[in-house]
Each structure stands twice: as structure tokens, then as C-alpha cells.
C-alpha positions in Angstrom: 112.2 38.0 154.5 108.6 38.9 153.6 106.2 36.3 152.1 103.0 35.2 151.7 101.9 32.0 153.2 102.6 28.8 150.6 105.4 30.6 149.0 108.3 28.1 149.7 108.9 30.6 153.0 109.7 27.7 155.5 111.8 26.1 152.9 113.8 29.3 152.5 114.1 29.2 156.4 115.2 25.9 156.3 117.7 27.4 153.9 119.2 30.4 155.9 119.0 27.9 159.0 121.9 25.2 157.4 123.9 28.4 158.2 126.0 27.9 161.0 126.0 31.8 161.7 122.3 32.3 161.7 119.3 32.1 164.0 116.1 31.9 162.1 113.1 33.2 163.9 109.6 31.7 162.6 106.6 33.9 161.6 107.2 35.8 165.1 103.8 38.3 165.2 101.9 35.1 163.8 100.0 35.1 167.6 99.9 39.2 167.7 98.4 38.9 164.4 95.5 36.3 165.4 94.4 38.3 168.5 94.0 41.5 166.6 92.6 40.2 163.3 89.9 38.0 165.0 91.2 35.1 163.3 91.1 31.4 164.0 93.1 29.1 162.7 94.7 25.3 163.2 96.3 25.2 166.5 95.0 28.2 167.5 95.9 27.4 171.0 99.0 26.0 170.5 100.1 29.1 168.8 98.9 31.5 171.5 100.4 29.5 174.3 103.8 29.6 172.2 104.1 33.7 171.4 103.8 37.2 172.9 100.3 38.9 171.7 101.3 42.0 171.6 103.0 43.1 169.0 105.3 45.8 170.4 106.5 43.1 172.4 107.4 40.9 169.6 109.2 44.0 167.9 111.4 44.5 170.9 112.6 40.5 171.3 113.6 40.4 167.5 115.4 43.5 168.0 117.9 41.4 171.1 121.0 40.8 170.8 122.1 37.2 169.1 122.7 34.0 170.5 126.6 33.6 171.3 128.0 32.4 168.0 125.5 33.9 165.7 125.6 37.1 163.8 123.2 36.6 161.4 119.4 36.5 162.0 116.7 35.5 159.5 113.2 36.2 160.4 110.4 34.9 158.4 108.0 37.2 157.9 104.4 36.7 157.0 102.7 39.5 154.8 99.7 39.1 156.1 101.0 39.2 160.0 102.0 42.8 159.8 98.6 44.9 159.5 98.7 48.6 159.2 98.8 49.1 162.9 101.5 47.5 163.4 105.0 48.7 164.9 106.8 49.2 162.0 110.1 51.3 163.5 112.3 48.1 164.5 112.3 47.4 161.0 114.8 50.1 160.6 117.2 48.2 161.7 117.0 45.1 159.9 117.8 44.5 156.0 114.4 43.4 153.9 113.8 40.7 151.0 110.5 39.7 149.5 109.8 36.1 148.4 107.2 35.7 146.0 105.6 32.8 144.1 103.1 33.0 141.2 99.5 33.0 142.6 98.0 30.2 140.7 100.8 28.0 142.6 99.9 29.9 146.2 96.0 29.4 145.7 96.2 25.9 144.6 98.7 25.1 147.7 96.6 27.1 150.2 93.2 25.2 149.4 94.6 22.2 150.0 95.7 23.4 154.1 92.8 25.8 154.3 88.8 25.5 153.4 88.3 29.6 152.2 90.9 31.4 150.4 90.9 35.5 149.9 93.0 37.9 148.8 93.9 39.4 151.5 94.6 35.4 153.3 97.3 35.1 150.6 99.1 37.9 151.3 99.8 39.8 147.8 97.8 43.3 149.1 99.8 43.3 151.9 103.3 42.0 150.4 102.6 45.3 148.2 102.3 48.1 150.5 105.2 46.5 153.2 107.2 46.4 149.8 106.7 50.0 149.5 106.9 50.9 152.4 110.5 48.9 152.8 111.8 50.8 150.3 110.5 54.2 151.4 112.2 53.4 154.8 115.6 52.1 153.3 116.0 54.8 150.6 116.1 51.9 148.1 114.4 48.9 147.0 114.3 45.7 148.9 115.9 42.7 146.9 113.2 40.2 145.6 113.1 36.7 145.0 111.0 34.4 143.7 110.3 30.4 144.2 110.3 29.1 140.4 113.9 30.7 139.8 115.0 29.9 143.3 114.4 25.8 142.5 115.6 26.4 138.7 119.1 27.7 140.0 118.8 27.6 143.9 122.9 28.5 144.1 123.2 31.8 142.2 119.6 33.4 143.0 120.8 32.2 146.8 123.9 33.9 145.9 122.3 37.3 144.1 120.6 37.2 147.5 123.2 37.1 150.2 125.3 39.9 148.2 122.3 42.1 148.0 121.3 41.9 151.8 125.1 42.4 152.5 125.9 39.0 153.9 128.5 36.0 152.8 127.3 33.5 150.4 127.2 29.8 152.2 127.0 26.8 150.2 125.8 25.0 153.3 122.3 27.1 152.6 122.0 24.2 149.7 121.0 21.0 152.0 119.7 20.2 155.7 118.7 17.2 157.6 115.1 16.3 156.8 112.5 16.8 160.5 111.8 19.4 162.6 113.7 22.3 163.9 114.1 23.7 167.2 112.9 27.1 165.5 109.4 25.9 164.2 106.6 27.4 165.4 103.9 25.5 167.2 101.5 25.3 164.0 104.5 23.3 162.1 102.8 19.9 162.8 99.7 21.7 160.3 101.5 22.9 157.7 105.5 21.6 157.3 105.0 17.9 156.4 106.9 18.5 153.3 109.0 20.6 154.7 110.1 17.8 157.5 110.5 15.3 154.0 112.9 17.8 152.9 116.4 17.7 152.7 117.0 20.5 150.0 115.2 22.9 147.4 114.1 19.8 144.9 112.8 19.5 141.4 112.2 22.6 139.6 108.5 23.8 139.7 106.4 22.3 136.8 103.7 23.7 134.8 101.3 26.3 136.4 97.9 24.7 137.5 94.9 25.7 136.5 92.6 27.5 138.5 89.0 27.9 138.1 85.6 29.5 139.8 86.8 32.1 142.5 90.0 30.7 143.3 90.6 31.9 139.3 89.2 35.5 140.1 91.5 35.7 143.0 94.6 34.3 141.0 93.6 37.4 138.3 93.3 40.1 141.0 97.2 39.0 142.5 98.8 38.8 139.1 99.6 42.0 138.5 101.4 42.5 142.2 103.5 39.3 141.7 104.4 40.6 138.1 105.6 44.1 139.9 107.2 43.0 142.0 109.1 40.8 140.1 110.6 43.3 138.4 113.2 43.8 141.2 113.9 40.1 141.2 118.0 39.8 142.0 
């Protein structure tokens, strides 16, 4: 599942997770991606301590066979992880979905975890060219799914999904038990605090904030991506 970051994606984790066939793997080449980007971010440490740097390595161990019990895996998948130089052959073998959000809810939900926001940190550049690219690999295009709809009818788009990805539906993938999983990754303290609240998808999304200044330019220059690819929404 590729997302941006604020985009629900943990939620949907949480989601796949109430599964009692899958194992969900969080934002793997999240470390991989800090090393070679230069970046620094909240528990910087924490998160280099907790995952392979390199990223062929991290290509290989999602590629492993399951845990006993499980045959389905869920990986979330940050857009913004997977630069250009990055292995992209594993993903041959896996089945891809996009999440997407509307920007004006990502922006205003970043700046409130992070002090800059770009482009490029939200994702949408990159969600674009690994959608294209999914779909020039797998000879058709990936399903898409977005937030709002998701929360205005979480069982059918949930549904749509598992059928187009070639998986049974689960109505377990409704609820969970609020607080940590043993699949977070080390930065979850940072940013899953509503997440841990949770025990399901919640109130339907309400009115689209308003966005001024540069966060408003940035909202303007992701638009037309999110609109694109909403048009494969399931």
C-alpha cells in the first residue's frame, strides 16, 4: 500500500492487521531512506537502530517467506521512502494499492508533527511516478483508495479493495484494540497517538480546512495528482 505520510496509512495498517491471516510490515525502507536522503527526523536514532540501511537488504527480508499461519502480508509503504534509486524489482512480486487523502487535509495534519512542509515531504510527486510505474510493471493499473470515502463507507471501499488486490474480504478489518502493536515502528511514540486512541475508522472526515500562505501554494501544486489519481478509485 503506497501513501504519503498523514494519509490515514497507519490506520489502514491497523486495519489489515485485525486480520488474523496477515502480517503488516511498517514503513520498512523508512531507515534506508533517511541515510540516503540526508534527512533528519524525530527519533532519528531510534529508527536507525531499529532497521537495515540499505535498501537492497530491506527488498530481500520483505520478499521472506511468512510467519507460520499467515498468508497475507501488508506492507505500508511510504511514497516518499522509495527514491528513484531504489530497488524496485521485488515489487514484482507483490500486488500494489495507493492510498490517497486530499492535500489540504495532509498539509494541515503534517504541520502540526513537522515544522517545514514541501512537496516533495508529502509525498504526491513521488506517489505519482511509483503509480506509474506500478502500473507499467503489472500491465494494469494499481487499485486506489482514498481516506474521505474509506471513513464515509469503511466496509465496501474495504471490500472493493480486498477483491481488487485478489484477497478475501474480512469483516474483522472493521475494529482493533486501541495501543500499540508489535509491528510499529520505532518513531510510533512521534506520530501514532491517535492511532493508539483508536479502536476503528471513526467519524467521517468533515469540511476541508483552509490553507493559506505556502502551505496554500503547496496544497495547489498537489491537487491535480490527488485528483488523477483518484480517478482509479475502486
Amino acid at each position: 500500500m503506497w501513501s504519503g505520510p498523514r494519509n490515514m496509512s497507519t490506520t489502514m495498517m491497523r486495519s489489515f492487521g485485525a486480520r488474523a491471516d496477515c502480517v503488516a510490515v511498517d514503513e520498512p525502507f523508512y531507515a534506508a531512506w533517511l541515510v540516503a536522503a540526508g534527512e533528519t527526523h524525530p527519533m532519528q536514532a531510534e529508527i536507525l537502530a531499529s532497521q537495515p540501511a540499505d535498501p537492497a537488504e530491506v527488498a530481500e527480508a520483505l520478499l521472506a517467506p511468512l510467519p507460520a499461519g499467515k498468508t497475507v502480508q501488508y506492507q505500508k509503504q511510504m511514497t516518499h521512502h522509495m527514491p528513484e534509486d531504489f530497488p524496485l524489482e521485488w515489487a514484482a512480486h507483490c500486488e500494489h494499492a495507493f492510498l490517497i487523502r486530499h492535500p489540504a487535509r495532509v498539509i494541515s495534519s503534517y504541520v502540526r508533527k513537522m515544522d517545514e512542509v514541501s512537496l516533495e515531504a508529502i509525498g504526491f510527486p513521488q506517489q505519482a511516478r511509483l503509480f506509474d510505474a506500478m502500473k507499467a510493471l503489472k500491465s494494469k493499473a494499481p487499485p486506489v483508495v482514498d481516506s474521505d470515502r474509506i471513513l464515509a463507507d469503511p466496509a465496501t471501499v474495504l471490500e472493493h479493495l480486498c477483491t481488487a488486490v485478489g484477497i478475501s474480504w474480512d469483516a474483522n478489518m472493521l475494529s482493533w484494540t486501541p495501543g500499540p502493536k508489535s509491528e510499529d515502528g520505532a518513531w510510533a511514540p512521534h506520530w501514532y497517538d491517535a492511532v493508539w486512541r483508536s479502536e476503528g475508522f471513526g467519524a467521517e472526515a468533515g469540511p476541508l480546512p483552509t490553507l493559506t500562505g505556502e502551505a496554500a501554494r503547496i496544497e495547489k501544486e498537489a491537487l491535480p495528482i490527488y485528483e488523477r489519481l483518484l480517478e482509479y478509485h475502486v
